[in-house]
ROFI-190706 format. One record per residue (C-alpha): residue in three letters; x, y, z. Coordinates in steps of 0.1 Angstrom, whole numbers, padded with zeros to 4 digits. Layout:
% residues N
 res  east north    up
 ALA     X     Y     Z
...
This chain:
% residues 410
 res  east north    up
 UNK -0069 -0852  0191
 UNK -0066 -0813  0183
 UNK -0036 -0805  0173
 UNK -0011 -0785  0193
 UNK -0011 -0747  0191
 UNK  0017 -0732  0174
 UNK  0038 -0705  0188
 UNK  0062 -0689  0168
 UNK  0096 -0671  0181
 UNK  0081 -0634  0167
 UNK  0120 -0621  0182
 UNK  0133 -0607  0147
 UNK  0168 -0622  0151
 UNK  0153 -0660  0161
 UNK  0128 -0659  0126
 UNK  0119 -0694  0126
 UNK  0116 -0700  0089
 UNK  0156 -0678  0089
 UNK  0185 -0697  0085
 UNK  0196 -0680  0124
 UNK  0167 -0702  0140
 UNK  0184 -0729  0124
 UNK  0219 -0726  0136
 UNK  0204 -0715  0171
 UNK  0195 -0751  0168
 UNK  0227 -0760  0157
 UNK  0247 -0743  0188
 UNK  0224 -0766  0208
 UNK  0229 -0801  0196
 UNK  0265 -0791  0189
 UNK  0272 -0786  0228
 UNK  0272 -0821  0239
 UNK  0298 -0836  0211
 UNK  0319 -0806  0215
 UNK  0320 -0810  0254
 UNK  0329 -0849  0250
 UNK  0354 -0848  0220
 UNK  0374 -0814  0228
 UNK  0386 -0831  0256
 UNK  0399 -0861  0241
 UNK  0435 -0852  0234
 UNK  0439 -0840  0271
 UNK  0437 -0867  0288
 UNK  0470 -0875  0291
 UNK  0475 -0841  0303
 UNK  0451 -0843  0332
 UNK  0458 -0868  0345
 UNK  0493 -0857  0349
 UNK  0485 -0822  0363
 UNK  0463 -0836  0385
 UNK  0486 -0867  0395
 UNK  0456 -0890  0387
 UNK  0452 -0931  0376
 UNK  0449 -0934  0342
 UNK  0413 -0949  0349
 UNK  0405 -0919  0366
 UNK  0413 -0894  0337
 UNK  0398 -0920  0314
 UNK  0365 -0916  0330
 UNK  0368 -0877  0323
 UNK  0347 -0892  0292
 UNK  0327 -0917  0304
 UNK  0313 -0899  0332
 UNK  0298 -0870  0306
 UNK  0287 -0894  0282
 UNK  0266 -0913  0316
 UNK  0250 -0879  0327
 UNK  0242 -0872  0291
 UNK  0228 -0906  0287
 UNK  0206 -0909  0319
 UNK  0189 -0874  0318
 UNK  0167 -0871  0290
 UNK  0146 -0895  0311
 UNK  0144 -0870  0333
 UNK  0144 -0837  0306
 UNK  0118 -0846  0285
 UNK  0086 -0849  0308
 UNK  0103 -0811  0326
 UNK  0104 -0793  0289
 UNK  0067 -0809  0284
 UNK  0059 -0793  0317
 UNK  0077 -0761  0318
 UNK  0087 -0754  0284
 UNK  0116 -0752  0259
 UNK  0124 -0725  0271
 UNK  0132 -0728  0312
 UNK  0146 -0763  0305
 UNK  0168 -0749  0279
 UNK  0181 -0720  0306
 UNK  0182 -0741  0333
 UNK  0201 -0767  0313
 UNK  0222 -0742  0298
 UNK  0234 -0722  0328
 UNK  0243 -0755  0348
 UNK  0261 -0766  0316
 UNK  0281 -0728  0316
 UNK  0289 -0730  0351
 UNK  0301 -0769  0351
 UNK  0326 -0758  0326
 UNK  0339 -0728  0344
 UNK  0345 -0754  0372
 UNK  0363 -0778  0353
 UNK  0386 -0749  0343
 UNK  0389 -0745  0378
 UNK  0391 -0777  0394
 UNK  0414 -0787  0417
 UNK  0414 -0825  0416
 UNK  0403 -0854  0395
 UNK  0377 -0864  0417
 UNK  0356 -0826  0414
 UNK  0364 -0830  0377
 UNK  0345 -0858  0374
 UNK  0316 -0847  0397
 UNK  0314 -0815  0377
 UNK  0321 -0836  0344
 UNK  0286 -0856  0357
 UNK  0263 -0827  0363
 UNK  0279 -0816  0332
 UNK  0270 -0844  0311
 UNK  0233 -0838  0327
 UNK  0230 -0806  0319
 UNK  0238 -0817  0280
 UNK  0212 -0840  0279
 UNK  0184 -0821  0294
 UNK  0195 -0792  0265
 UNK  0203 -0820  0238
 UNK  0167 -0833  0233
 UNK  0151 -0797  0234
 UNK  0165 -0791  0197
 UNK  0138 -0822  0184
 UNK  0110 -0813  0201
 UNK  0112 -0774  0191
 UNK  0113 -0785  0152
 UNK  0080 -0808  0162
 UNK  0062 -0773  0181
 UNK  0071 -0756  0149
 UNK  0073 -0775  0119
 UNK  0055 -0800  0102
 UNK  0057 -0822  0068
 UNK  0088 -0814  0047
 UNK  0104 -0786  0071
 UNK  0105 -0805  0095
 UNK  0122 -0832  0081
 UNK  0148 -0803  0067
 UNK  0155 -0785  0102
 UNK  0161 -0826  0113
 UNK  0184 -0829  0082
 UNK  0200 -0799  0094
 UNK  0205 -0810  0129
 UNK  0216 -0841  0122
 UNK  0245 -0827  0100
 UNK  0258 -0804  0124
 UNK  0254 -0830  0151
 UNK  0277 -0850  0132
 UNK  0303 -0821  0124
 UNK  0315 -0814  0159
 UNK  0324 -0851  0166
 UNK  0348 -0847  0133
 UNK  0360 -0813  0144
 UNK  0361 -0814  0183
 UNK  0394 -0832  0187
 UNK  0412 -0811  0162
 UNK  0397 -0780  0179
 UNK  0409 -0796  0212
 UNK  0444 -0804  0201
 UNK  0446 -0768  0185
 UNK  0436 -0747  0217
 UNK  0464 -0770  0239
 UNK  0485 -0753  0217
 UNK  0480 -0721  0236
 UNK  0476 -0736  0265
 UNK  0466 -0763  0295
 UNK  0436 -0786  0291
 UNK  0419 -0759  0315
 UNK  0419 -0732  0282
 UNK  0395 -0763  0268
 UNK  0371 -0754  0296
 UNK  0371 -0721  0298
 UNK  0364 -0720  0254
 UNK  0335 -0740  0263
 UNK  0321 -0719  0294
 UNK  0323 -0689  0268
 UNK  0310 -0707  0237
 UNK  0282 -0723  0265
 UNK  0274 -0686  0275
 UNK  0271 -0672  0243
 UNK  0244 -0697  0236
 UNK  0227 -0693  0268
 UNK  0227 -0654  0264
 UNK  0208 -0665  0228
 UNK  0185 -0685  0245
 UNK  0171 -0664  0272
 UNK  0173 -0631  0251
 UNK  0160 -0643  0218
 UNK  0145 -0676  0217
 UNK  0107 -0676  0226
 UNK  0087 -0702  0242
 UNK  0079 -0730  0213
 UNK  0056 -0751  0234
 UNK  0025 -0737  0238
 UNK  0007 -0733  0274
 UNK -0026 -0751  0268
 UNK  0001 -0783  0257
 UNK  0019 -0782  0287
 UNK  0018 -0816  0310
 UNK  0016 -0824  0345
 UNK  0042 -0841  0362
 UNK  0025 -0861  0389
 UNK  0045 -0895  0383
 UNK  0008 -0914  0371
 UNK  0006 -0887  0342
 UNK  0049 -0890  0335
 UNK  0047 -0929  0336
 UNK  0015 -0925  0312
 UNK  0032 -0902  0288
 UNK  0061 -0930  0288
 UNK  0038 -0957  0282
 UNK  0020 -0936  0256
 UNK  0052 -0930  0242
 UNK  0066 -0968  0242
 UNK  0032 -0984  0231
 UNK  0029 -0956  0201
 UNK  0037 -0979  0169
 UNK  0055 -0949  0154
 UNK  0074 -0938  0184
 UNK  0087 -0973  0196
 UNK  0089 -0987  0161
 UNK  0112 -0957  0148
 UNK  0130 -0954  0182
 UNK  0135 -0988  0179
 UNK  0145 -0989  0140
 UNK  0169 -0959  0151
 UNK  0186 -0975  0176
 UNK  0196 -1008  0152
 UNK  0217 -0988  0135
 UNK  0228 -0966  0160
 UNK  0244 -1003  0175
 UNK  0260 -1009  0137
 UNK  0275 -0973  0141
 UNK  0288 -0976  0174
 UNK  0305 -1011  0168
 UNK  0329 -0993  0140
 UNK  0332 -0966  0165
 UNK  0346 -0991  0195
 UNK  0368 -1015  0176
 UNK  0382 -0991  0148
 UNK  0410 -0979  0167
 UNK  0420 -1017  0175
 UNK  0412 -1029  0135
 UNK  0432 -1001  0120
 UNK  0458 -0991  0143
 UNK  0468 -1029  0154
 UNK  0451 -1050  0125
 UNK  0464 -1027  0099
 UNK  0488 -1011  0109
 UNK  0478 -0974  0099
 UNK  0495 -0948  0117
 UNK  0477 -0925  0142
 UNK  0474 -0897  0118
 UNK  0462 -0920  0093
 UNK  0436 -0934  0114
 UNK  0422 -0899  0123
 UNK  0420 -0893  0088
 UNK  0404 -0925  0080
 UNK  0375 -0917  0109
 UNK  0370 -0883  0097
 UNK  0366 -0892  0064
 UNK  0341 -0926  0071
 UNK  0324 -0902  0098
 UNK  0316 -0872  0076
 UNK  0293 -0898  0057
 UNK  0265 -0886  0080
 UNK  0270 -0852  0065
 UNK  0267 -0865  0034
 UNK  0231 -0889  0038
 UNK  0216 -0859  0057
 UNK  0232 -0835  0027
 UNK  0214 -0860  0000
 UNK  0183 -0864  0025
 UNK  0178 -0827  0027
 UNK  0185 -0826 -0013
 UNK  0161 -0849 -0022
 UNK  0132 -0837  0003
 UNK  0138 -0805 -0016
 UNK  0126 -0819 -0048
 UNK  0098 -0839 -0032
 UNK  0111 -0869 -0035
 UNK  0088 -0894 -0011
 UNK  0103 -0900  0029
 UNK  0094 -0934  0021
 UNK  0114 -0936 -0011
 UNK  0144 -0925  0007
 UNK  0139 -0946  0035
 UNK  0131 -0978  0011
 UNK  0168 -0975 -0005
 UNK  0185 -0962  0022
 UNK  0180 -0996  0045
 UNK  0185 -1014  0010
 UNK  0222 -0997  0006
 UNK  0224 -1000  0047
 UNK  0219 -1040  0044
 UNK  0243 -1038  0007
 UNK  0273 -1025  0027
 UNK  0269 -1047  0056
 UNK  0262 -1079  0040
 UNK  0295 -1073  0017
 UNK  0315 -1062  0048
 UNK  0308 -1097  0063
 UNK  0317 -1112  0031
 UNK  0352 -1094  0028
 UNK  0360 -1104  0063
 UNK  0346 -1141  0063
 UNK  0369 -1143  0028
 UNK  0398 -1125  0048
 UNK  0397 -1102  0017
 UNK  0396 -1071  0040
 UNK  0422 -1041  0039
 UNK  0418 -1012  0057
 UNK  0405 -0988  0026
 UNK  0381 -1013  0019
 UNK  0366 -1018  0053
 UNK  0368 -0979  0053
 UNK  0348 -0978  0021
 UNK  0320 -0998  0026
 UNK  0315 -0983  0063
 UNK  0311 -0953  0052
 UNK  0285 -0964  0025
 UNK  0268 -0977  0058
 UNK  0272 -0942  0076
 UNK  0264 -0922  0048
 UNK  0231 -0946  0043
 UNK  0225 -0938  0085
 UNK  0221 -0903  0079
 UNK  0191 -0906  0051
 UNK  0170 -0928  0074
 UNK  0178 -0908  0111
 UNK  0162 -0878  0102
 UNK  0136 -0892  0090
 UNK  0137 -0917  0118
 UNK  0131 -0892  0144
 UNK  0104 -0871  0126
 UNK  0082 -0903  0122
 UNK  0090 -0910  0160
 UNK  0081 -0876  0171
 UNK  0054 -0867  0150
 UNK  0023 -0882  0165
 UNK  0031 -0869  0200
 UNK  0033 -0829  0194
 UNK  0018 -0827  0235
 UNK  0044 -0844  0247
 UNK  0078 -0843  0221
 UNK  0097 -0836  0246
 UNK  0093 -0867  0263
 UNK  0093 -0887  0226
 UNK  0126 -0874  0224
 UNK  0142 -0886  0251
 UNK  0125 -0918  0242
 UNK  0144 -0916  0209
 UNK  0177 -0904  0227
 UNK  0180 -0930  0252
 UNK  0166 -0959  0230
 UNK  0196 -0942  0207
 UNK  0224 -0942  0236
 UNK  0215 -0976  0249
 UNK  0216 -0996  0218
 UNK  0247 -0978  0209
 UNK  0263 -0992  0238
 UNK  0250 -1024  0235
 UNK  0264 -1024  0203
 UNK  0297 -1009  0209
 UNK  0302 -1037  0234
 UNK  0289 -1066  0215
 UNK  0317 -1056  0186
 UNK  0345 -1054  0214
 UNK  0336 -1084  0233
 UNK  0333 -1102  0198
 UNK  0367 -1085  0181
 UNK  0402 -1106  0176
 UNK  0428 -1115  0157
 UNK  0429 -1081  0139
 UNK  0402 -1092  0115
 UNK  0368 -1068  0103
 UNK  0345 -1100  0112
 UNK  0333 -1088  0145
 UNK  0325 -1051  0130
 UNK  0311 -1071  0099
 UNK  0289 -1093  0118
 UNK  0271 -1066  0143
 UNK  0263 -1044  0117
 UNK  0248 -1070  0094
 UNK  0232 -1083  0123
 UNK  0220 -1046  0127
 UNK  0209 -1035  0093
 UNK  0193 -1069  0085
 UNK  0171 -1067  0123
 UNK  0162 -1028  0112
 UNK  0150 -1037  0078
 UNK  0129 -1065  0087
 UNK  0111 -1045  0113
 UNK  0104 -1011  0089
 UNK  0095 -1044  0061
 UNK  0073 -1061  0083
 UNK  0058 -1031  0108
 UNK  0068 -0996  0101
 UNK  0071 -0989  0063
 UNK  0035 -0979  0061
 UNK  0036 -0952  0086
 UNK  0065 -0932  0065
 UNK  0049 -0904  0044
 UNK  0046 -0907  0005
């Protein structure tokens, strides 16, 4: 198969080799966490301004996080057909608007309708940032830009709350709306003034449901695409176990204040920062993919394996369960960059649709395992968080041992 012509962004303020190409990427995958996690430390607020249930102004999160979960299903095979670029306005004028009617809305029940298209619209934008680095890059760059993406992806989870809690300082949890319509319109003003089409016209795909359910089954019988999105979402289920039962572990099992806590997430958290920092630092000096991946599920299966240990010895404290997790998190951001490359790669026609593969595989295995570790979780002890992300590591080394290794560049 021919390769897929390349079409560079010629706009001089969108170079794509610049470091302003790059954090244009950055604004787009930071959207989504931003949108979730500024809103957190309203809730309370909502729901009294709006005289909602508690479930109701709960679901102010859940609702997003089910639009953004479902509609790269959908994104992926429109972006193959249309573009980056008319997804990306599409997606990013909906996601503008959505906000400016949050600001706006007048009960809990539009907030969460506009919450859900919301959540939509960040989904259809959140996989575009992937399959531009796959029209544009290849080899070692492209495993940078994902490096790149990754780290800011995992910034604005760290950041949003603070931000959030910051602007109700100055006012209602509507000001949190309207500083997202504007940063949301800034971006989209980028996009449709200075980004150019990435995916080239002779690439594009046909979206009569035989060719969309081919390009899925193409997608889920690829070795690379399933194997990877699979491998991915392992340890996306070990990540989102220490995300579901932290709050109980530390808070109740520990006893660490709430301030304590937040610093204790931030600082396990900011571990993806640091894999993709050494990831991107060691592709630098051509260090092999495969390398990096090889000791990175090594250090992955370390942390976990001595996790279960500390809790089945009841040894656990709450700096220790902090430490090794984020030896776990920080060993999660050397192999998801390189993950998702090797997923993406050998599908440049249709990346778009590969990355919502990689996305929802992501989301869906996150939620399993986020689940699993609260359904499992009691008596204050780690054993739960230990056992799921054993479980995970162990299951995602065994398939890159047994079925993926030799598809990872040298």
């Amino acid at each position: 198969m021919n390769a897929p012509t390349r079409v560079a962004a010629r706009t001089p303020g969108l170079n794509v080799h610049g470091l302003g190409f790059t954090f244009f990427l950055a604004l787009l995958t930071v959207l989504p966490p931003l949108a979730i996690d500024t809103a957190l430390p309203s809730l309370a607020l909502i729901q009294a301004d709006l005289h909602a249930p508690q479930t109701k102004a709960a679901a102010v999160i859940a609702i997003f996080i089910a639009g953004f979960s479902t509609a790269p299903i959908v994104g992926g095979p429109l972006a193959d057909r249309f573009g980056r670029k008319a997804i990306m306005a599409v997606g990013l004028v909906v996601f503008t608007l959505t906000s400016a009617g949050a600001a706006l809305a007048p009960s809990i029940d539009t907030l969460l309708a506009l919450r859900l298209v919301q959540g939509a619209s960040a989904g259809a934008v959140g996989i575009l940032p992937r399959a531009i680095i796959r029209d544009l890059f290849e080899g070692r760059e492209a495993r940078l830009q994902l490096s790149a993406v990754s780290i800011v992806f995992s910034v604005g989870p760290l950041i949003a709350p603070t931000l959030g809690a910051a602007i109700l300082a100055f006012g209602s949890w509507r000001l949190i709306f309207a500083i997202l319509t504007a940063v949301a319109a800034v971006v989209t003003l980028i996009a449709l003034f200075l980004f150019e089409e990435s995916h080239a016209p002779e690439n594009r795909q046909s979206l009569r449901p035989s060719a969309v359910f081919a390009g899925y089954r193409r997608a889920l019988t690829n070795p690379a695409c399933a194997g990877f999105s699979l491998l991915g979402g392992l340890l996306f289920a070990g990540l989102f176990a220490y995300v579901n039962v932290s709050p109980l572990l530390f808070m109740q099992g520990y006893g660490v204040s709430r301030t304590g806590f937040a610093g204790l997430f931030a600082i396990t958290a900011s571990g993806v920062i640091v894999g993709s920092s050494i990831n991107a630092w060691l592709l630098n000096r051509h260090v092999s993919p495969r390398a990096v991946v090889d000791a990175a599920l090594m250090i992955e299966c370390a942390a976990a394996l001595t996790l279960l240990a500390v809790s089945l010895a009841g040894a656990g404290s709450a700096l220790i369960v902090a430490g090794l997790v984020m030896v776990f998190i920080s060993a999660f951001g050397l192999v998801f960059p390189n993950a998702v490359h090797e997923a993406i790669h050998p599908l440049p026609e249709i990346a778009g649709l590969a990355s919502a593969v990689v996305t929802t595989t992501q989301m869906l295995f996150g939620a399993l395992g986020g689940l699993a570790a609260a359904a499992l979780y009691h008596d204050a002890s780690p054993l739960a968080l230990g056992a799921i992300m054993t479980a995970a590591a162990l299951a995602a080394a065994a398939l890159y041992a047994l079925w993926l290794r030799g598809k990872v560049g040298r």
